[in-house]
N, C-alpha and C positions, 0 to 999 in steps of 0.2 A: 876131680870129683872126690868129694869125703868121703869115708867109706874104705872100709877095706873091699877093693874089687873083686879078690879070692872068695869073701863072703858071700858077697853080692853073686857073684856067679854061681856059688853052690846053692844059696835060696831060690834061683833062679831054676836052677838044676832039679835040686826038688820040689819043685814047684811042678814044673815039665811032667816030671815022671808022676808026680800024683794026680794029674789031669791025664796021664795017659797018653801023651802024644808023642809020636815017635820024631823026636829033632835030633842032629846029629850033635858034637861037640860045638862045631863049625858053626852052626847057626846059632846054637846059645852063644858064642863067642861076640857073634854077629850083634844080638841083642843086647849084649852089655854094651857092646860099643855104642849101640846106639841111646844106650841110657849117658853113658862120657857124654858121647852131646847133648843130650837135651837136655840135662844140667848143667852145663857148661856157659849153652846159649841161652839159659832160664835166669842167668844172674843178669840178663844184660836186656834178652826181650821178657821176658814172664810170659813164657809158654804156659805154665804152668804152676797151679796154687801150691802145688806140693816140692817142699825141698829137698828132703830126710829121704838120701838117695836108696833105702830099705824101703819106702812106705812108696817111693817109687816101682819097685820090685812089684810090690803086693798090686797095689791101686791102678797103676798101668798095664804092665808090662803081664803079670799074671792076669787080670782085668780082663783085658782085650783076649790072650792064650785061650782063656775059658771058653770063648764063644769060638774059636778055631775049627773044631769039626764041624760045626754047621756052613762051614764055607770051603770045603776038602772037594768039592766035586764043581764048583764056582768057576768060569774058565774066565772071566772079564769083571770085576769089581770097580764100582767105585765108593769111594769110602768121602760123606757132602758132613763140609762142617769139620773138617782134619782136624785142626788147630797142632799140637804139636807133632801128629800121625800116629793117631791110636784109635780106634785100632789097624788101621792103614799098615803102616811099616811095619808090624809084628804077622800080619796077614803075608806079607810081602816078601820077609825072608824067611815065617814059616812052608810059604806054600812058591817057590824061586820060577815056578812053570807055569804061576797063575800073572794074571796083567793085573796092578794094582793102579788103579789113578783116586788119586785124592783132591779135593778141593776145599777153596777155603779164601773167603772175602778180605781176612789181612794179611797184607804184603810180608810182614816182617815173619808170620809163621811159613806162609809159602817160601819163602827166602831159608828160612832150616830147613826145610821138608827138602828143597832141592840142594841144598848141602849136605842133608844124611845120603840124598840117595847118591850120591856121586861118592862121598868118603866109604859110603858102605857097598857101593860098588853094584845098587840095586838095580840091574837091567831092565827088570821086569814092572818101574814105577813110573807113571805120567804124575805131574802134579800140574792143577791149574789155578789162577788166583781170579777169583771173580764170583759173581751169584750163581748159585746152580742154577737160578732159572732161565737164564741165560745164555746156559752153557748148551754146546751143538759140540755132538761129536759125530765121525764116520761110523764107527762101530757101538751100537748100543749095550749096554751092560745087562750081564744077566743075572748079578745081583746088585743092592745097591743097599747099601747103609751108612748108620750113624750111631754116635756115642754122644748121648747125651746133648743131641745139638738140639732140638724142637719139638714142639707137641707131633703126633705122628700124623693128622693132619695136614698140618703145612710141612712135614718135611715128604708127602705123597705127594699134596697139590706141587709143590716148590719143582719137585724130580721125579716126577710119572715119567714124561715127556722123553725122558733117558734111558727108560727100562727095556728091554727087547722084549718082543709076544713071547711071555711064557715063562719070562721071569719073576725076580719076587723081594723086595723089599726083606730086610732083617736088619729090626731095629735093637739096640743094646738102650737096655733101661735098669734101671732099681727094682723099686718096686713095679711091681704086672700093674700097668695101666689101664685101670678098667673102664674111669671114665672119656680117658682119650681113647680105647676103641669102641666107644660108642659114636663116639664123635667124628669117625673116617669118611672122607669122602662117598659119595654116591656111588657101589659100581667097582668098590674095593670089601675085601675079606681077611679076617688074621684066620690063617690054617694053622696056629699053635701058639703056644706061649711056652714056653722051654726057661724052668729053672736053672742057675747054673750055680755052683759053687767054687770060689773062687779060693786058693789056699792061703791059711794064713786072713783070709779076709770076713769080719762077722760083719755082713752089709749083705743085702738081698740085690739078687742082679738077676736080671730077666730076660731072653731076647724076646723078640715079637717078629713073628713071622706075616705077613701080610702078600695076598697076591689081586688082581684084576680078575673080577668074575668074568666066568666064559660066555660069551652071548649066543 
């Protein structure tokens, strides 16, 4: 990877500590590592548009950290729409006691997402390769999100059918969509829109919270 990794790893560092989140060395370590690959495998599959393994730092890896305490109390995640696993794999070795599964319709990103989690030693990661609408599991999720994969629309209709009673969708977006939460299914509600600031990064990023009205 270009880059001085020592750098990388201290931007990474304070980055960490200006969002407030309590990660050991160990897991920062963990996350550079997993920046070596996805740059690594980015020259060969194009995981990803971005090169400039600094803008990586910011636009990923700090990206995805941002939204981290809204999924600290989370016991079952799945993260529909992976592509390279973000924010999936940063969910995964910030939070080692949480079940992370990701999913995601191309082979060749599911193919790294199950090579990070084995080089990075993720016990706690299912990855499956196929539609989420599709997708049947034993244990249903009691959250379930996405990065920038679909209007929030089709990414409820696409994976309601996953969520357990009582759980709740959290979407990562840009700007606060105000015309896509007009547009949410029947029978579904956003219980927040949560600004986030992201270090280092002048872009507006939003979650969206969303859950199933009680009948």
């Amino acid at each position: 990877m270009s880059g001085d990794i020592s750098a990388l790893r201290n931007m990474l560092a304070n980055g960490v500590q200006e969002l407030g989140l309590d990660l050991s060395d160990a897991q920062i370590d963990k996350m550079i590592a997993y920046l070596a690959l996805l740059s690594k495998w980015n020259f060969v599959y194009n995981l990803t548009a971005i090169r400039d393994p600094k803008e990586m730092v910011k636009q990923h890896l700090l990206d995805s950290l941002s939204a981290a305490p809204a999924f600290k109390d989370a016991k079952n995640i799945l993260d529909v729409g992976a592509g390279g696993g973000l924010p999936g794999m940063m969910l995964a070795i910030a939070y080692p006691d949480t079940r992370i599964s990701m999913i995601d319709t191309v082979s060749k990103k599911t193919a790294f997402l199950t090579q990070a989690k084995t080089e990075l030693g993720l016990s706690n990661v299912t990855v499956y390769t196929g539609r989420v609408e599709s997708l049947q599991v034993k244990d249903k999720f009691d959250v379930i999100t996405s990065r920038a994969f679909s209007e929030l629309c089709n990414f409820i209709n696409w994976s309601w059918h996953l969520l357990a009673d009582g759980g709740q969708f959290i979407a990562m977006k840009g700007i606060a969509p105000a015309q896509e939460i007009e547009r949410l299914p029947e029978g579904w509600v956003v219980t927040g829109v949560q600004a986030l600031a992201v270090p280092g990064l002048q872009a507006e990023r939003h979650l969206v919270f969303v859950k199933k009205i009680a009948v």
